[in-house]
N, C-alpha and C positions, 0 to 999 in steps of 0.2 A: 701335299708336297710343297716346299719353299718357292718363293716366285723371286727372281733376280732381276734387279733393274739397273739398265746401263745408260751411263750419261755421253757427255761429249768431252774431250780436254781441245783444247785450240790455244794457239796463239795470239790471237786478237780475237774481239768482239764482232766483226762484221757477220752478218747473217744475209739471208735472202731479204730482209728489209728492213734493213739499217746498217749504215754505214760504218766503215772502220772507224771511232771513234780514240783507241790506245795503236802504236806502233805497230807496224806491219808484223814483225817480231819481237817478243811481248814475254819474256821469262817468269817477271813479275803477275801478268795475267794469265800468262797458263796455271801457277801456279795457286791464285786465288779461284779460279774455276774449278781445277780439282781438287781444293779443298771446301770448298764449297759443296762438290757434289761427297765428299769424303764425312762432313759433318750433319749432312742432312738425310743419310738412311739410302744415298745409292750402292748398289754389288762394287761397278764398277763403271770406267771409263775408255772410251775409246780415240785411239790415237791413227787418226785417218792416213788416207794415202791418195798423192795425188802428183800427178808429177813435176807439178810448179813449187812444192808447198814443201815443207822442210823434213826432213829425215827422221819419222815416229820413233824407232827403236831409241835413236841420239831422245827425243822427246820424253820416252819411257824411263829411259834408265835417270835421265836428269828428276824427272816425279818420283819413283821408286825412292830415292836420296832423301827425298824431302816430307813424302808423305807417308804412316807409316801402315796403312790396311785398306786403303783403297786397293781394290783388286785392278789391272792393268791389261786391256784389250789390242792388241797391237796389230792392225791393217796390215797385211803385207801382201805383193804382187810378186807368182812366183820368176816373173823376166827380169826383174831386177838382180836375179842372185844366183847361184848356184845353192843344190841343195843342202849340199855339205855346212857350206858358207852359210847359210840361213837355220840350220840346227846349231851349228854352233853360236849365234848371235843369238838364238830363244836360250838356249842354257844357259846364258851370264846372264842376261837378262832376269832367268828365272831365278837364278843364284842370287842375286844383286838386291830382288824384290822379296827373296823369299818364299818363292812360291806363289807370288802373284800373279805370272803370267798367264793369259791366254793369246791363242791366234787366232786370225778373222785372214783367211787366204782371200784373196780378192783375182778371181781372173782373168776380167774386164770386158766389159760390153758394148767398148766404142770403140774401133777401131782407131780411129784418128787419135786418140790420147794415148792408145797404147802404141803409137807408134813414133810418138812424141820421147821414148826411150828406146826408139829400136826394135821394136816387136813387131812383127811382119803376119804375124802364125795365123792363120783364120780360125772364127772364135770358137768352132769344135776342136779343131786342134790346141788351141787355147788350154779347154778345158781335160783334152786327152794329156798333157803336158803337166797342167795343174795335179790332177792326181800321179799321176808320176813323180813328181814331185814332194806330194806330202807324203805318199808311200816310205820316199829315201829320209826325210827328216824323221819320222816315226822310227824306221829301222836306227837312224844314229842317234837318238834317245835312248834304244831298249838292249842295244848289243852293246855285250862290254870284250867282244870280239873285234878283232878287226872283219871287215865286210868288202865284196867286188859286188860293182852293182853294173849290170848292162844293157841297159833299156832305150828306147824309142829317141828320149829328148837328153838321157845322159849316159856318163861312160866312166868310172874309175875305180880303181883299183887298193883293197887295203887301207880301207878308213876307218878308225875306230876315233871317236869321242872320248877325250878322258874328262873333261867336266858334261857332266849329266847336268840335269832341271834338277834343282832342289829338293833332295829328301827321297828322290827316288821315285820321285810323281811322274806323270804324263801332262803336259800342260795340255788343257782345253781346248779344242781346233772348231775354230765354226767357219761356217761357208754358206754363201747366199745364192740367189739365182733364180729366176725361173724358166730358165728354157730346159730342153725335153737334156740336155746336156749336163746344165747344171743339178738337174733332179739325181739325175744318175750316178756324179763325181760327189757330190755333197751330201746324199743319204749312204753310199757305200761306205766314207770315210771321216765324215765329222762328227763331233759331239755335240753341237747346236747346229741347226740348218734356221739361215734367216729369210725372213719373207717381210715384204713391203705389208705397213696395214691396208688392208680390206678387209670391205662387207666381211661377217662373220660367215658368211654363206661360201663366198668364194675363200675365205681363209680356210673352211673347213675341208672345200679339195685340195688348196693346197698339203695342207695336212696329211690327209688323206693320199696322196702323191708322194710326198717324201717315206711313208708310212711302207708305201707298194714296191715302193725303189730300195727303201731299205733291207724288204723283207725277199726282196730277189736279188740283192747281193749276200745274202747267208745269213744280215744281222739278227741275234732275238731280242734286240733290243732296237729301238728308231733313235735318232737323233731327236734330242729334245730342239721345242719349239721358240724361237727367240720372233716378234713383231713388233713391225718398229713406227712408230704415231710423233707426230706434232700437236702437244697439248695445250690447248690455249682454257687458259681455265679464270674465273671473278668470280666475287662471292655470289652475285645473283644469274641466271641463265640470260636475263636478256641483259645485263654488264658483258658476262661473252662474247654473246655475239655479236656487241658493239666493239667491244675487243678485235674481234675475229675480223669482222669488215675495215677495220683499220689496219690491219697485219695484211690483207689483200691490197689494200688500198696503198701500203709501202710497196710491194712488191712490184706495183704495176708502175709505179713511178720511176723506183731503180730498173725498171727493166728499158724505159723510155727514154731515163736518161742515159743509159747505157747502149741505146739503138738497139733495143730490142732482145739481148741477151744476156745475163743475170751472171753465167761462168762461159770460163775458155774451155772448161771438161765438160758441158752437157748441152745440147743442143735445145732449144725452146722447142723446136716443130721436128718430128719425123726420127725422135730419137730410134737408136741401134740395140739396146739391151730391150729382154723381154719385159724386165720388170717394167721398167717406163711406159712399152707400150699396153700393158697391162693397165697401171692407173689410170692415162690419159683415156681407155677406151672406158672404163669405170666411170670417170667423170665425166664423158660424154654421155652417158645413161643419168645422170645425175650429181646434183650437189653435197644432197642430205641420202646415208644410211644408218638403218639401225638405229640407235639413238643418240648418237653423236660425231658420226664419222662425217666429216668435210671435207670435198676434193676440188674446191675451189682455188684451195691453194699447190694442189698437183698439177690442176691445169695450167694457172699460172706460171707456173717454173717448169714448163714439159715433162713432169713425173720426173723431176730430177730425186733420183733417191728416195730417203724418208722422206715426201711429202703432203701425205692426206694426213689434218687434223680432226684431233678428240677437242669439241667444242662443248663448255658448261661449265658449271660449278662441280668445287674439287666431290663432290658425292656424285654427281652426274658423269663425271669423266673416271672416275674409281667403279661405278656401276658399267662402266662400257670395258675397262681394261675387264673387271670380271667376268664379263661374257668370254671373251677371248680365253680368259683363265681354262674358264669350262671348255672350252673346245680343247686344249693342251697345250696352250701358251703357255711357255714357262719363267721366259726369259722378255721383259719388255724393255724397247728400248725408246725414248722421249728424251727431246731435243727442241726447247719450244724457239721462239725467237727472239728473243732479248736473252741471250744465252745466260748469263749469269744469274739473271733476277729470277728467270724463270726456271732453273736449275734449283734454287732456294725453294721458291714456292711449290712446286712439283714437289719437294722432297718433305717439303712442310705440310701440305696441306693432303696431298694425296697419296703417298707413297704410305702411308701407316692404315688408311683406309683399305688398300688394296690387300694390305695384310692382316688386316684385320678379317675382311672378308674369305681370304686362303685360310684361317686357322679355324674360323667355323667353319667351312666344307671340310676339313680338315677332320674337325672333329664330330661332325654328321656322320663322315666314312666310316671313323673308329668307333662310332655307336652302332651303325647300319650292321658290321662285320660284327661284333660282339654280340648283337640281337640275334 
């Protein structure tokens, strides 16, 4: 089965350790980022959400213009919009790129930031909302009827879509999570469910969870599997790790100079989403998994997000993504931190490996089943 791998698009260069070096707002650099991740063998890119930080859709549609098959991930929080409002901004969109849309519903697991636009809901009502939500954007996709919809978080009457998504498709909905809430809304309804890297151990119940959830909402098919790593890769193992301990080593200094806290969206100690407290309790059990998994730098940044890295040489971190593969990763998502360089080399060095690796299981399967 194909394995897709999704990059970052940004506005500027700053990362968890190192500084904004180009413009806070940066045309020019977003633009060389995703073409960068465009010419080096990634699916696609993702265009974040945050509520300090600039308008993704406005960010999409300006790449779409420029670049011409990168495929186009677009973050969205459903308190920012109304439903209707948000189907029809995925259909020009998808029209615009051609079909390159996907969604990444985001339904947030910090109180405090989501209330930084107004959202009051507590975070199971959140996520009872959130599917309500993607329900009515699906329905203004698929009906070339006009629709009344009257549910819990919305109310209106006689809507019909006259621009659909491109060609007649359904654009891609993924959804992440791991509280007992998020399992439930995001294997019922998406077509990627993402999860933070871990241990292969603990990714495999994850899996395994999205699997159970999907299969008691009626699906006979699961959400394919999307995890997401920080790869820090040199040509030799112990280059790496000298690597790696300097990427820690920035992190802890912007965090000092900064008195202590790295973003205005994630807390260092005692964060609110499950996922966060999932990696910090991982990397309290330990550094080193498997064979390349590092959560020294989850610690550091309090499980902010993607942050356990794949540490080694690009055959050592292509040998760890393949494990993940085998369990039903489908979808990997790397984001190292020197955004750009490391964007190139990822795409150079180990993105052809990983595929290399998928077309022999690949074709072991097609001999196994022919035997």
């Amino acid at each position: 089965m194909p394995v897709e791998f999704l990059g970052i698009a940004t506005t500027n260069d700053a990362s968890e350790s190192a500084e904004r070096t180009t413009a806070l707002f940066d045309p020019a650099y977003l633009e060389r980022i995703v073409r960068a991740h465009e010419d080096n063998g990634w699916t696609r890119v993702l265009f974040a959400y945050g509520s300090s930080g600039p308008e993704p859709a406005a960010l999409a549609a300006y790449t779409a213009s420029r670049l011409q098959s990168i495929e186009l991930l677009l973050a969205h929080r459903p308190n920012v919009s109304y439903p209707t409002y948000a189907a029809k901004t995925f259909a020009t969109l998808d029209q615009l790129s051609g079909g390159r849309l996907s969604v990444h519903f985001i339904t947030g697991g910090n109180d405090h930031e989501q209330q930084r636009e107004g959202d009051t809901l507590p975070k199971d009502e959140r996520y009872a909302r959130t599917h309500e939500y993607i329900r009515v954007v699906k329905q203004a996709w698929a009906s070339a009827e006009p629709f009344d919809h009257h549910g819990q978080y919305y109310d209106f009457d006689d809507f019909v879509l006259d621009t659909k998504p491109f060609d007649g498709r359904t654009p891609t909905i993924s959804f992440g999570g791991s509280s007992d809430a998020a399992f439930r809304v995001g294997a019922a309804e998406a077509d990627i469910y993402a999860v933070w890297g871990e241990p292969l151990e603990r990714t495999a119940e994850q899996i395994a969870r999205v699997h159970r959830e999907a299969d008691r909402a009626g699906r006979a098919t699961p959400p394919r599997i999307h995890a997401a790593f920080r790869p820090i890769i040199a040509p030799t193992e112990e280059l790496a790790w000298e690597k790696a301990h300097r990427v820690l080593d920035r992190i802890e200094a912007r965090k000092a100079a900064a008195g202590g806290a790295l973003s205005r969206r994630h807390p260092i100690a005692a964060p609110e989403n499950a996922g966060s407290q999932r990696l910090l309790e991982i990397a309290a059990q330990g550094d080193r998994f498997d064979s390349a998994l590092w959560t020294a730098t989850a610690k550091a940044t309090g499980g902010a997000g993607n942050s356990n890295a794949l540490v080694g040489t690009p055959e050592q971190v292509a040998e760890a993504l393949l494990a993940y593969y085998d369990l039903g990763v489908r979808v990997i998502s790397a984001r190292g931190y020197d955004l750009l360089d490391d964007a190139i080399d990822f795409g150079r060095y180990v993105i052809p490996l990983v595929r290399e690796g998928v077309a022999r299981r690949d074709a072991e399967a097609e001999a196994d089943a022919a035997a």
